[in-house]
N, CA, C and O atoms as a GROMACS GRO file, in nm:
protein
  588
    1UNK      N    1  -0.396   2.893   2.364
    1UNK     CA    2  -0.483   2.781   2.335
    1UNK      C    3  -0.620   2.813   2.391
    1UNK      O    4  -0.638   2.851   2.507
    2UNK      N    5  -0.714   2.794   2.303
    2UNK     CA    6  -0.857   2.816   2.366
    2UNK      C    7  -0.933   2.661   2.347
    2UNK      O    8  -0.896   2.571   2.272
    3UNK      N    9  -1.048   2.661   2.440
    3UNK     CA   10  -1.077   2.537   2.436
    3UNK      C   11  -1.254   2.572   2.448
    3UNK      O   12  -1.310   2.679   2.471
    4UNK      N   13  -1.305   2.453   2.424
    4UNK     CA   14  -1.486   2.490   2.385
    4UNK      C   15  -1.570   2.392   2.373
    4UNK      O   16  -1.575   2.362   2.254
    5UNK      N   17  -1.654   2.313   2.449
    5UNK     CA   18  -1.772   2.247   2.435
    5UNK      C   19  -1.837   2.207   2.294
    5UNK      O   20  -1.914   2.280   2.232
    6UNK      N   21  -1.794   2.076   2.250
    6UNK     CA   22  -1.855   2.104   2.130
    6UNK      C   23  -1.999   1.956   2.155
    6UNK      O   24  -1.962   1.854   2.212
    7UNK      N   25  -2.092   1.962   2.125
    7UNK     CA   26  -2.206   1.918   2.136
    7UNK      C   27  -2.172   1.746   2.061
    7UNK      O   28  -2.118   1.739   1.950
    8UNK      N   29  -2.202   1.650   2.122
    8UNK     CA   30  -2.244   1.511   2.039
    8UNK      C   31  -2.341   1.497   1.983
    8UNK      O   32  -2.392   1.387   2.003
    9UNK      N   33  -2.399   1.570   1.911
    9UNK     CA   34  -2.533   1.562   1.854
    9UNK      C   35  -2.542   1.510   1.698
    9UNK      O   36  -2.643   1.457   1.653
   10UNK      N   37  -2.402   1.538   1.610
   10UNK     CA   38  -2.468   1.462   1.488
   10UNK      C   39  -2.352   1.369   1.473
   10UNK      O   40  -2.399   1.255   1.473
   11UNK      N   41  -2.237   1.366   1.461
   11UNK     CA   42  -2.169   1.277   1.446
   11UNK      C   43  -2.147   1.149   1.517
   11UNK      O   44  -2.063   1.070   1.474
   12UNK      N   45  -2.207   1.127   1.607
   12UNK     CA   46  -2.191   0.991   1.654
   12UNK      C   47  -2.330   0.890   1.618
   12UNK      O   48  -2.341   0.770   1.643
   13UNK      N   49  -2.424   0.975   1.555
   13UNK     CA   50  -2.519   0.966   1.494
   13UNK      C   51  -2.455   0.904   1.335
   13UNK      O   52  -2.482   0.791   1.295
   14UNK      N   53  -2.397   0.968   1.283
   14UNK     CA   54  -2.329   0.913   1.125
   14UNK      C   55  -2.207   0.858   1.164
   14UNK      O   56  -2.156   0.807   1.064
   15UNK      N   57  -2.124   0.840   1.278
   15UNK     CA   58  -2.065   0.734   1.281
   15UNK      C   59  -2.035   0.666   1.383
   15UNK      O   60  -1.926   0.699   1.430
   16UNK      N   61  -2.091   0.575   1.441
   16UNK     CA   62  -2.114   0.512   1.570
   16UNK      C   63  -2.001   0.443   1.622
   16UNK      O   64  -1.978   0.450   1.743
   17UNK      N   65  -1.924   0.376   1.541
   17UNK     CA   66  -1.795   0.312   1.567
   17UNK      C   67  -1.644   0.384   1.537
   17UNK      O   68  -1.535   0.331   1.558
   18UNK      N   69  -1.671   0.529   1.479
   18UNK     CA   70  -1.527   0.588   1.411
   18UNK      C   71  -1.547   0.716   1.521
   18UNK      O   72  -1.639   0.792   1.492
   19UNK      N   73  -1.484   0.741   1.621
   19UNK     CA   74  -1.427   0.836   1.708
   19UNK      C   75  -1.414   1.005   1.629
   19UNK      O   76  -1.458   1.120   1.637
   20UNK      N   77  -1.321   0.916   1.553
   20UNK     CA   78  -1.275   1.046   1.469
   20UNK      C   79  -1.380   1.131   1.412
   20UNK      O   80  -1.440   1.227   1.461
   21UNK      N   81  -1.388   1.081   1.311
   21UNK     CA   82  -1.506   1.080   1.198
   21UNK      C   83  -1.661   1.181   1.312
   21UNK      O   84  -1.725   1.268   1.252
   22UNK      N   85  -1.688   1.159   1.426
   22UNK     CA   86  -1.772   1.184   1.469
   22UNK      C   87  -1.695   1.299   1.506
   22UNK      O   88  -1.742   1.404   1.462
   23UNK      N   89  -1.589   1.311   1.575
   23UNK     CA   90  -1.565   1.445   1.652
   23UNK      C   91  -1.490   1.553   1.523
   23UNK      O   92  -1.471   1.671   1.552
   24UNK      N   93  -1.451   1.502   1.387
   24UNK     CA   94  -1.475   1.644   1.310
   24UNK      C   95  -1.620   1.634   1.283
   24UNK      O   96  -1.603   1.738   1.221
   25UNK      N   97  -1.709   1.616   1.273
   25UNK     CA   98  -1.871   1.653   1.239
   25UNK      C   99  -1.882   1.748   1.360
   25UNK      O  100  -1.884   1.871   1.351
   26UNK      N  101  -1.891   1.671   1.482
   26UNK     CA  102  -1.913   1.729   1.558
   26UNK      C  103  -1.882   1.905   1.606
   26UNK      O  104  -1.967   1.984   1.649
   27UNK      N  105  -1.726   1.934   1.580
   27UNK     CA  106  -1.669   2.010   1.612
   27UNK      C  107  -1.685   2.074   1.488
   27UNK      O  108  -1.669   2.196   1.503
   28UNK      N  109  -1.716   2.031   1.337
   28UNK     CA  110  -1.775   2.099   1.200
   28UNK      C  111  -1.866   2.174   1.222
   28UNK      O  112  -1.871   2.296   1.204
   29UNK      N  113  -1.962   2.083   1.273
   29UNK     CA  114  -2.110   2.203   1.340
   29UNK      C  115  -2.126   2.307   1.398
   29UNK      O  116  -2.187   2.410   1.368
   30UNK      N  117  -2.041   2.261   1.526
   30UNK     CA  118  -2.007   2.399   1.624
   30UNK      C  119  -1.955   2.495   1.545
   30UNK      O  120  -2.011   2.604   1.529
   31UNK      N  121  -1.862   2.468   1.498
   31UNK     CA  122  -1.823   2.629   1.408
   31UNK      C  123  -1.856   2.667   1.326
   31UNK      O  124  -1.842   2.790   1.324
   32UNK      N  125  -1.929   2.601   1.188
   32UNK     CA  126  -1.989   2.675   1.088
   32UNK      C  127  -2.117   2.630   1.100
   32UNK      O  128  -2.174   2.678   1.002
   33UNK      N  129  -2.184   2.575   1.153
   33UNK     CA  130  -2.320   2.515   1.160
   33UNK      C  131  -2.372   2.430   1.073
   33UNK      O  132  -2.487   2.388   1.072
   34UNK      N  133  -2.259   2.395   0.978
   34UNK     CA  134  -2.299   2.326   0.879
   34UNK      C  135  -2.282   2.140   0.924
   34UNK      O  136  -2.202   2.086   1.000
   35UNK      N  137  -2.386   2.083   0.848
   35UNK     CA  138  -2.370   1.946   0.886
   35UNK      C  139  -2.293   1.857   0.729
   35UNK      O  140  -2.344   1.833   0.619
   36UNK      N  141  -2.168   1.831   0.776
   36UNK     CA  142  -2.129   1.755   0.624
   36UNK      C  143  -2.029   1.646   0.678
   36UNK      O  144  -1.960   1.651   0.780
   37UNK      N  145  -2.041   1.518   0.559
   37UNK     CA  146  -1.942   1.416   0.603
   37UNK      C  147  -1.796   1.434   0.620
   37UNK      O  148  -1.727   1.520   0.565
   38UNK      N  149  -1.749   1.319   0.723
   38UNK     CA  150  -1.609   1.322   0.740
   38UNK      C  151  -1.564   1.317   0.587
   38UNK      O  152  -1.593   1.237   0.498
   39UNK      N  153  -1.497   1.409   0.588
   39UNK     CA  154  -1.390   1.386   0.450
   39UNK      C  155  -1.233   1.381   0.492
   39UNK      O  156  -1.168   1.435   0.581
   40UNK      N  157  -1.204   1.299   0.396
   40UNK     CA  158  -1.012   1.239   0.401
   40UNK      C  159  -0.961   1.337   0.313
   40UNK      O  160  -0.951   1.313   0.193
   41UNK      N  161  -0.938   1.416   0.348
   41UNK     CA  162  -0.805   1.600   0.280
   41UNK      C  163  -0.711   1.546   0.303
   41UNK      O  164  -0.700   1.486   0.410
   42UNK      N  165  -0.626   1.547   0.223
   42UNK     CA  166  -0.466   1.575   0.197
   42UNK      C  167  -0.410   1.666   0.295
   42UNK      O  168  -0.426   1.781   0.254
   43UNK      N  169  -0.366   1.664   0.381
   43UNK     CA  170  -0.316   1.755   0.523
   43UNK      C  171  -0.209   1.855   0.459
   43UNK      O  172  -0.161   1.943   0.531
   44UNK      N  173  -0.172   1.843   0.326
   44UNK     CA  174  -0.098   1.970   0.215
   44UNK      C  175  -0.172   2.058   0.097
   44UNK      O  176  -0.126   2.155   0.037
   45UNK      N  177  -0.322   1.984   0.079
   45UNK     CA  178  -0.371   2.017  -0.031
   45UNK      C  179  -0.528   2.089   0.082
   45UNK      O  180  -0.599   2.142  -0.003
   46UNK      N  181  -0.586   2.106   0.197
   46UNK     CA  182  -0.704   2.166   0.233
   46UNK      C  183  -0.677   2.105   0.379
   46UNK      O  184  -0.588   2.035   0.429
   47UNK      N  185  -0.802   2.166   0.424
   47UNK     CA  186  -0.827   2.163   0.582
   47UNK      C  187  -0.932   2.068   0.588
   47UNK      O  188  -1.006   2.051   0.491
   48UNK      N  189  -0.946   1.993   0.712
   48UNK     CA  190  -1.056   1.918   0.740
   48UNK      C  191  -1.233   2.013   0.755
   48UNK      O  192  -1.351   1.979   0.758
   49UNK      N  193  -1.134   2.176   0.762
   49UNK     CA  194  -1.300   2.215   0.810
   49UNK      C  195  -1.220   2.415   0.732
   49UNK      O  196  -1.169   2.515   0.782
   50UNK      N  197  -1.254   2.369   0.605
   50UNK     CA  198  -1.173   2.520   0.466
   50UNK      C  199  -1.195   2.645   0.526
   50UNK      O  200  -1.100   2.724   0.527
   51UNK      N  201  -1.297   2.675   0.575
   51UNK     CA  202  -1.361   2.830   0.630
   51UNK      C  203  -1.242   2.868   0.738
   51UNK      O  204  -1.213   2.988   0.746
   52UNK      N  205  -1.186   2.794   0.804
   52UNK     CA  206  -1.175   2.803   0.876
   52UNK      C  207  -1.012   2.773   0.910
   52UNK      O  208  -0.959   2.812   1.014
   53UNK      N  209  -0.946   2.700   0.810
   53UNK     CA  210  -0.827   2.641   0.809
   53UNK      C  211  -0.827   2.522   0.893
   53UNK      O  212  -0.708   2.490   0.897
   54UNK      N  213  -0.903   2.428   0.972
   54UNK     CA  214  -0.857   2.358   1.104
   54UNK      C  215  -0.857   2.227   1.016
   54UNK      O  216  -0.925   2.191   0.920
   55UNK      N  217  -0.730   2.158   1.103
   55UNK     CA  218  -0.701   2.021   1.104
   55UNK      C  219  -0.773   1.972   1.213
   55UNK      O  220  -0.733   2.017   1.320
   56UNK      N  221  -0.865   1.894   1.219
   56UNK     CA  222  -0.913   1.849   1.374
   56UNK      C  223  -0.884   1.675   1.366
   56UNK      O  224  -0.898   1.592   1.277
   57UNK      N  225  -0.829   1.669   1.527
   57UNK     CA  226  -0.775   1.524   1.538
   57UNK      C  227  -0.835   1.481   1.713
   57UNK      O  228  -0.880   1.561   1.795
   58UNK      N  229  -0.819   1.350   1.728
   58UNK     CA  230  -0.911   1.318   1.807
   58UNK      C  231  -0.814   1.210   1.883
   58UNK      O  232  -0.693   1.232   1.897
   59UNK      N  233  -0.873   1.098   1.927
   59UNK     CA  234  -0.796   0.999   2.035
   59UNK      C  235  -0.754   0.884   1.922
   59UNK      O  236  -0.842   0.841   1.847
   60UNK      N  237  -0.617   0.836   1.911
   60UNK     CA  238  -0.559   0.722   1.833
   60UNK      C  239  -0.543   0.799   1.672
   60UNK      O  240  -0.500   0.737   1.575
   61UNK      N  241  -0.576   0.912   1.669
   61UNK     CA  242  -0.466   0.979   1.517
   61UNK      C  243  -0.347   0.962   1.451
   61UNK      O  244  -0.240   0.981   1.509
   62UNK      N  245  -0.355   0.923   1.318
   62UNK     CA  246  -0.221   0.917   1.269
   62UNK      C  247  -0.197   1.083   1.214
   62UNK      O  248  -0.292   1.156   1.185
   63UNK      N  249  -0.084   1.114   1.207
   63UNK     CA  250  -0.069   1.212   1.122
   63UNK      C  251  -0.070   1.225   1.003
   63UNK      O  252  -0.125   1.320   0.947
   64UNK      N  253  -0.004   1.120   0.940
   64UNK     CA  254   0.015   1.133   0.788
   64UNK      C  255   0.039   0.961   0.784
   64UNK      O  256   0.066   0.885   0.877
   65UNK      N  257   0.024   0.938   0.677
   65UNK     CA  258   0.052   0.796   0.641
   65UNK      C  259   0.245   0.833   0.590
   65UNK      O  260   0.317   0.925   0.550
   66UNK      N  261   0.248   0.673   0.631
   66UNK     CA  262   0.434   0.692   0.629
   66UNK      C  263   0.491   0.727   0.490
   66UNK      O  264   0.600   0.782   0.475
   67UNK      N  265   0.412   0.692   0.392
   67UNK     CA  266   0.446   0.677   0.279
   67UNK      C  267   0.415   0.850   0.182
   67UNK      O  268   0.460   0.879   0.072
   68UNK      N  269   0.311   0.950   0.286
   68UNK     CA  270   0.337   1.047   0.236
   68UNK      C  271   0.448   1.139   0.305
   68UNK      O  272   0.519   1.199   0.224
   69UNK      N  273   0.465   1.153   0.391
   69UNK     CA  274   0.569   1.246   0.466
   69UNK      C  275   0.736   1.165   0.402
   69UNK      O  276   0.768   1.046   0.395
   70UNK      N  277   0.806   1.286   0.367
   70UNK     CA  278   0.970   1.244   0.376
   70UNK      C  279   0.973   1.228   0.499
   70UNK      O  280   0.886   1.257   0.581
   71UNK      N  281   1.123   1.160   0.523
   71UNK     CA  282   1.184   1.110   0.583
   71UNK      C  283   1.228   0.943   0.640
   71UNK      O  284   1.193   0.849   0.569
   72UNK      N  285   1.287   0.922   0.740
   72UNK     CA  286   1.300   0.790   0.812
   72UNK      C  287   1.284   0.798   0.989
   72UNK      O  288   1.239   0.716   1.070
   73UNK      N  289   1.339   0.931   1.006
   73UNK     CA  290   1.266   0.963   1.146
   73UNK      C  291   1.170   1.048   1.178
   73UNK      O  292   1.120   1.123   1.095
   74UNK      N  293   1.120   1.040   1.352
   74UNK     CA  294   1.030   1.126   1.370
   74UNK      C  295   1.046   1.272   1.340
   74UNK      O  296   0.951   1.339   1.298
   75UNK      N  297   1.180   1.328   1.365
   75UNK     CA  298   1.197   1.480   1.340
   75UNK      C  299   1.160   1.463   1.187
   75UNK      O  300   1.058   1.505   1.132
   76UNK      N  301   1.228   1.416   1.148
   76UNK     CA  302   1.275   1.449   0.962
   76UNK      C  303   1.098   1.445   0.955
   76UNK      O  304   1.051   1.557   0.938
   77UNK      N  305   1.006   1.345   0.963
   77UNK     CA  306   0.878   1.321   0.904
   77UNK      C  307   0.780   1.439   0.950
   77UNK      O  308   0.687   1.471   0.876
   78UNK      N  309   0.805   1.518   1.099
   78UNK     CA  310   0.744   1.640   1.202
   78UNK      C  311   0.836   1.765   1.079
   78UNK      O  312   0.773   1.846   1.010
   79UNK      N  313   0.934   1.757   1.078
   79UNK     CA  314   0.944   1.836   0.961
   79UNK      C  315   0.916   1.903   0.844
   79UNK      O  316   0.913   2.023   0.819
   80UNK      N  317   0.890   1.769   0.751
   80UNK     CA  318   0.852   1.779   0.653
   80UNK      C  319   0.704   1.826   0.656
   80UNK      O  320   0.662   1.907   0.573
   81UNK      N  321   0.610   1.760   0.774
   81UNK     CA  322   0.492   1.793   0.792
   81UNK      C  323   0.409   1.948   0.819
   81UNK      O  324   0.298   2.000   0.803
   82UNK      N  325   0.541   1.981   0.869
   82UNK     CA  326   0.528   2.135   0.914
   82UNK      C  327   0.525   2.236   0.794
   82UNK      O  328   0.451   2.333   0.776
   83UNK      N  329   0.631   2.183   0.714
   83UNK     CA  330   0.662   2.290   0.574
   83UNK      C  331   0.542   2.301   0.482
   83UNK      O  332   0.503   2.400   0.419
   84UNK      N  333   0.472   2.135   0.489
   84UNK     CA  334   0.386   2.128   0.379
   84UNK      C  335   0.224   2.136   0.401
   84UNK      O  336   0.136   2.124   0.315
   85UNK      N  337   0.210   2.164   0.561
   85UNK     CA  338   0.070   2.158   0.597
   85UNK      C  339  -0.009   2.267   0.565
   85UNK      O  340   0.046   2.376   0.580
   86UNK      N  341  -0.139   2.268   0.519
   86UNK     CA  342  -0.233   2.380   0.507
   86UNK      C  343  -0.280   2.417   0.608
   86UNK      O  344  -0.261   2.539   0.609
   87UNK      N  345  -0.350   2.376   0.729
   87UNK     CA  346  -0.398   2.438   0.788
   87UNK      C  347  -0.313   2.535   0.925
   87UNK      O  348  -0.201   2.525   0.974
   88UNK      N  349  -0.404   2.606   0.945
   88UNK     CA  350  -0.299   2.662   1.024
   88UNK      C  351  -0.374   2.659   1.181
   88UNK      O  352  -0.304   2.699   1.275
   89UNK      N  353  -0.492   2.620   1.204
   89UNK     CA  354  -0.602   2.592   1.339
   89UNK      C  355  -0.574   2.462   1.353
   89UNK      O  356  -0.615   2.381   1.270
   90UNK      N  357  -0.488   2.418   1.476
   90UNK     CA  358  -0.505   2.249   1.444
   90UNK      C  359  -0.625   2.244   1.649
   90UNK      O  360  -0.588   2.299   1.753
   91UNK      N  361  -0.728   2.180   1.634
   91UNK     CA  362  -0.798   2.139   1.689
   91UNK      C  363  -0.799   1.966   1.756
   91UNK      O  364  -0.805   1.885   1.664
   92UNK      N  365  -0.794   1.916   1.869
   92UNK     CA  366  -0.794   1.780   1.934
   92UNK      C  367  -0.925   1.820   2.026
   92UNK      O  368  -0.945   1.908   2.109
   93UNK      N  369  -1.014   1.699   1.963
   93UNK     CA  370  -1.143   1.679   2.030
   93UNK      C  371  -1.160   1.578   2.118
   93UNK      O  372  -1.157   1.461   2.081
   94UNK      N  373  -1.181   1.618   2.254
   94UNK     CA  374  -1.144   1.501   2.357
   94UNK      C  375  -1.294   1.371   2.330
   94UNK      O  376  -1.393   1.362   2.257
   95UNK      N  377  -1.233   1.297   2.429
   95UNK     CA  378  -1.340   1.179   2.395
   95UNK      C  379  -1.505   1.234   2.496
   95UNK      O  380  -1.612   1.176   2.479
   96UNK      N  381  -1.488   1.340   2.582
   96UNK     CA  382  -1.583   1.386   2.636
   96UNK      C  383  -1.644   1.513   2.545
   96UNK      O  384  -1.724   1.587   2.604
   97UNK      N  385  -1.611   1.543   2.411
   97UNK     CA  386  -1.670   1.619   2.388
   97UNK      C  387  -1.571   1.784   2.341
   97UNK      O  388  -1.588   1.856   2.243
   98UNK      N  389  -1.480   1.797   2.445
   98UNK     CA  390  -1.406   1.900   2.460
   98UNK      C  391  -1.298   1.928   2.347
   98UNK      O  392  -1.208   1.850   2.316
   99UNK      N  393  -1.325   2.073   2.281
   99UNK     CA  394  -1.211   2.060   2.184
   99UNK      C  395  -1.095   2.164   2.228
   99UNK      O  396  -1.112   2.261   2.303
  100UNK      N  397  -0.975   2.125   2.168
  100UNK     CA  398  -0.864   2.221   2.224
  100UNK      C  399  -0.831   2.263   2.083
  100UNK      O  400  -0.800   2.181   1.996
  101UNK      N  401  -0.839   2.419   2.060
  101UNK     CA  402  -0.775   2.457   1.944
  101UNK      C  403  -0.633   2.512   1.950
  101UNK      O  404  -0.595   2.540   2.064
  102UNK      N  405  -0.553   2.531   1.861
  102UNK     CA  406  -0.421   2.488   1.888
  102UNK      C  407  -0.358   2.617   1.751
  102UNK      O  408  -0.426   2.668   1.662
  103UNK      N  409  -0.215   2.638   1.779
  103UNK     CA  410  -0.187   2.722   1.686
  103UNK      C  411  -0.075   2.558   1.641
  103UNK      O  412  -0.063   2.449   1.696
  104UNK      N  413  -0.013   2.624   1.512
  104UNK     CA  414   0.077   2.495   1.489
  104UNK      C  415   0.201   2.522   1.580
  104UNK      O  416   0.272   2.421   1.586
  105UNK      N  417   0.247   2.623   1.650
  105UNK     CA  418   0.328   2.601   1.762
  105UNK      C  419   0.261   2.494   1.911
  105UNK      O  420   0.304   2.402   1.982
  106UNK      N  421   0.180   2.545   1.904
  106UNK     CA  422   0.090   2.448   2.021
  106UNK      C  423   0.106   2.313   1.984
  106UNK      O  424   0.140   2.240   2.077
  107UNK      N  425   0.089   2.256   1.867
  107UNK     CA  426   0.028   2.149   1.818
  107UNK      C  427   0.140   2.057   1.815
  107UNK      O  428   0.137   1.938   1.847
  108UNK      N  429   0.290   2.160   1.753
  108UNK     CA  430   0.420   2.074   1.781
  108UNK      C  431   0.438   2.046   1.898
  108UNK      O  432   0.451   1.928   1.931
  109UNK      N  433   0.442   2.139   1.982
  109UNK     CA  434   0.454   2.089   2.137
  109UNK      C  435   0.376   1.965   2.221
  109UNK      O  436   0.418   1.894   2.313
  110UNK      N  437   0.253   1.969   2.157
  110UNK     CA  438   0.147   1.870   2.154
  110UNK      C  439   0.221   1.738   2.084
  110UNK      O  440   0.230   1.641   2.159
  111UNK      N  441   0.257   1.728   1.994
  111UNK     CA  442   0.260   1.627   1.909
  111UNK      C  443   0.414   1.554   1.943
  111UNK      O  444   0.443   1.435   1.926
  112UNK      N  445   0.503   1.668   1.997
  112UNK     CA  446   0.697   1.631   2.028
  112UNK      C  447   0.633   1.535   2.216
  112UNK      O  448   0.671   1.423   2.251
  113UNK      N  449   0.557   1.607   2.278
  113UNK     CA  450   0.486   1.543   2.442
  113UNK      C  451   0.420   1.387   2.413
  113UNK      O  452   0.437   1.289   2.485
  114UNK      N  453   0.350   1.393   2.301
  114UNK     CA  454   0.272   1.301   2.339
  114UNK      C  455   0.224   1.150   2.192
  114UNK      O  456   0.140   1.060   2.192
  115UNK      N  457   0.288   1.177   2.130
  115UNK     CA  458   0.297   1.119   1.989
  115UNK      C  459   0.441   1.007   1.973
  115UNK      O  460   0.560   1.016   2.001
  116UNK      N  461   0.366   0.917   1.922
  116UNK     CA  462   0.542   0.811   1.896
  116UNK      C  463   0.556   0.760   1.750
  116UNK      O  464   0.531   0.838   1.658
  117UNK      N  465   0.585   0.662   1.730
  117UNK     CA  466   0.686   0.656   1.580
  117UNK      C  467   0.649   0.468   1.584
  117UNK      O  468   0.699   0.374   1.646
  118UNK      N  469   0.570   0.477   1.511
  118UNK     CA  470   0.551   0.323   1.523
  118UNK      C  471   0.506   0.288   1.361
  118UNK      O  472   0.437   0.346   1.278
  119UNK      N  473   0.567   0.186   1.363
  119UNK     CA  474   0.542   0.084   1.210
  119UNK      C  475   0.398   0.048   1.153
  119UNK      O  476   0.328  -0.038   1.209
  120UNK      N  477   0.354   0.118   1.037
  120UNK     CA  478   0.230   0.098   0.957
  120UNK      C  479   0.214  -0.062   0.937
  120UNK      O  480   0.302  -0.148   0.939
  121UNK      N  481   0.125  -0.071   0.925
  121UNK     CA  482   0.098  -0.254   0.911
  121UNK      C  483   0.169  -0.278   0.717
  121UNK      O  484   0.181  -0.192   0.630
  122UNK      N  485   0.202  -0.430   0.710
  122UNK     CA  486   0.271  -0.467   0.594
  122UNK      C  487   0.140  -0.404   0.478
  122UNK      O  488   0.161  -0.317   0.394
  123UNK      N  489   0.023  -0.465   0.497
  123UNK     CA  490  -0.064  -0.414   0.372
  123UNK      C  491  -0.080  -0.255   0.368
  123UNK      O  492  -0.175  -0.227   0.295
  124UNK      N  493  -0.023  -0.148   0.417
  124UNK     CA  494  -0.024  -0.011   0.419
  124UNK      C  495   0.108  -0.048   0.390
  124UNK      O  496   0.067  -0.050   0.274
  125UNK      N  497   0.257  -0.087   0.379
  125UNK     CA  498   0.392  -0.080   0.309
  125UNK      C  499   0.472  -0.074   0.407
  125UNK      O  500   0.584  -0.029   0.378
  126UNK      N  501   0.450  -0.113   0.544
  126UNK     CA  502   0.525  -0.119   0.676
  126UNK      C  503   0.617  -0.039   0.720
  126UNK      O  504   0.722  -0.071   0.775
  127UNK      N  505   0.555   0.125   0.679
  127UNK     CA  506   0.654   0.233   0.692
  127UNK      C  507   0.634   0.254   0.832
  127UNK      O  508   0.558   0.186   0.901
  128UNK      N  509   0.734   0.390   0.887
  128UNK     CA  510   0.701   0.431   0.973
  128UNK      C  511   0.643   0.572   0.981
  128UNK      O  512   0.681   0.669   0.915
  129UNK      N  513   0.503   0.569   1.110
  129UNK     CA  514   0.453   0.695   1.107
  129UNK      C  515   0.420   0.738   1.214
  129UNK      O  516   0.384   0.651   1.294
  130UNK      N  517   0.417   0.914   1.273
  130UNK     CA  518   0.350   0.952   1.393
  130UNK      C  519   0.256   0.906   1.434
  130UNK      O  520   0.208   0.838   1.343
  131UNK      N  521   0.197   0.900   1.521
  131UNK     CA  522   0.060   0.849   1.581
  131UNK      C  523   0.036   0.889   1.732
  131UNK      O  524   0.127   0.883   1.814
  132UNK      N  525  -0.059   0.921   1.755
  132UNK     CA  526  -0.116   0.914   1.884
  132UNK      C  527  -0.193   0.870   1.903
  132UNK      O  528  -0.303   0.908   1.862
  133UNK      N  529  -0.168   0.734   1.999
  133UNK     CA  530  -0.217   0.646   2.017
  133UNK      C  531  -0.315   0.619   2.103
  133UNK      O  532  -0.377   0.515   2.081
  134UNK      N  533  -0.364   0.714   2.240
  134UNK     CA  534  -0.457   0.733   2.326
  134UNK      C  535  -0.453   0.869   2.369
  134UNK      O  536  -0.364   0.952   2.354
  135UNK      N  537  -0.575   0.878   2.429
  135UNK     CA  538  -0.585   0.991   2.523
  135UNK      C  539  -0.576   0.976   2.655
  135UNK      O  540  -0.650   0.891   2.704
  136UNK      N  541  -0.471   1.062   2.759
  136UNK     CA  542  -0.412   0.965   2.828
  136UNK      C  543  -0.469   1.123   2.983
  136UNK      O  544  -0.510   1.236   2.957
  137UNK      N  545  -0.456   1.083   3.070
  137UNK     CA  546  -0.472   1.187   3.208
  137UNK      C  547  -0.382   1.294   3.164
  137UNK      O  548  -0.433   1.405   3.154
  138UNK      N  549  -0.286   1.283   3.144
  138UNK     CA  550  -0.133   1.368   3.137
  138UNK      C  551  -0.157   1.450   3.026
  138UNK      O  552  -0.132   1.570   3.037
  139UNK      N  553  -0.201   1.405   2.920
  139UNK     CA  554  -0.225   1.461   2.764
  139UNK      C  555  -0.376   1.590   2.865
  139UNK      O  556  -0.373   1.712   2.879
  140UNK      N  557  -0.446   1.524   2.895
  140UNK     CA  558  -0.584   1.627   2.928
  140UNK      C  559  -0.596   1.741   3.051
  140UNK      O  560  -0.677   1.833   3.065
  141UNK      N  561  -0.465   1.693   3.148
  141UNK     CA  562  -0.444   1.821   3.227
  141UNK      C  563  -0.292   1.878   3.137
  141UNK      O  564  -0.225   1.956   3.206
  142UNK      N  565  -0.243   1.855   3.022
  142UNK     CA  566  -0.157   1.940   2.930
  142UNK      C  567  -0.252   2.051   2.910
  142UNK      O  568  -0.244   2.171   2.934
  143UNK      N  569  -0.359   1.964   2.851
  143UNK     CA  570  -0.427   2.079   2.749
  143UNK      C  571  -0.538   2.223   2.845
  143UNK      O  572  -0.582   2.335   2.818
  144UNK      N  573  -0.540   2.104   2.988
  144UNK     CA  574  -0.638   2.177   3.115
  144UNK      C  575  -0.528   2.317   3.137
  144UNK      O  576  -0.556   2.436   3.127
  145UNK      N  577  -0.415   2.264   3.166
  145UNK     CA  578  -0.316   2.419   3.212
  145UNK      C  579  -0.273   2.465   3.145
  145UNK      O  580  -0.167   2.517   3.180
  146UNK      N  581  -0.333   2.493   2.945
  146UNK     CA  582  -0.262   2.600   2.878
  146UNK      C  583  -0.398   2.647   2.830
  146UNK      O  584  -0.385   2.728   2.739
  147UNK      N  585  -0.550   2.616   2.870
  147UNK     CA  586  -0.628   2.664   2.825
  147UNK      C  587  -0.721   2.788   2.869
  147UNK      O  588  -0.810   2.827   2.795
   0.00000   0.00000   0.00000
């Protein structure tokens, strides 16, 4: 796992209230220098950032909406997710800035530690889906002692 400073300089600028949304810009820049909007990819059909393969995810991420992943549990749905994902760089951008890049072995280990299984709201079809729900002390010295 390597980890890297990525600058707040344009994305919290284009999105002041979306976490996310700011830390792939953010962490977009740092690596290709290019400045472009958050885009919503299909986590089977492209990468959040193509050059490069990376999925980048941030504090309160869902993985997939319930209704695209098979299954009824967390394995079966971490499963299915694994077979069908494109990227192969998965990246978590802390809320200070800090990104952790990740192989998809890292990322399961990441995701089996610190991710739970909770019910989509009724107007999304009240499935169930992964999520990580905060960024927590425990989650940031994980990522401090494998980096």
């Amino acid at each position: 796992m390597t980890s890297c400073f990525v600058a707040d300089n344009f994305g919290s600028a284009m999105y002041p209230k979306n976490w996310g949304c700011a830390a792939q810009v953010n962490y977009d820049n740092y690596k290709t220098g290019k400045i472009r909007k958050h885009d919503h990819v299909p986590f089977d059909k492209d990468s959040d950032i193509p050059e490069i393969k990376a999925s980048v995810k941030s504090s309160n991420f869902t993985l997939a909406s319930a209704n695209v992943l098979a299954g009824e549990t967390f394995d079966e749905q971490w499963s299915d997710y694994k077979k069908r994902v494109h990227s192969s760089l998965f990246v978590y951008v802390t809320k200070t800035g800090l990104a952790y890049e990740m192989t998809l072995k890292e990322f399961e280990e990441f995701v089996l530690l610190f991710c739970g299984f909770e019910r989509e709201s009724q107007k999304n079809g009240g499935g169930m889906k992964i999520r990580c729900r905060k960024e927590t002390k425990k989650m940031l010295k994980w990522f401090e002692a494998r980096a």
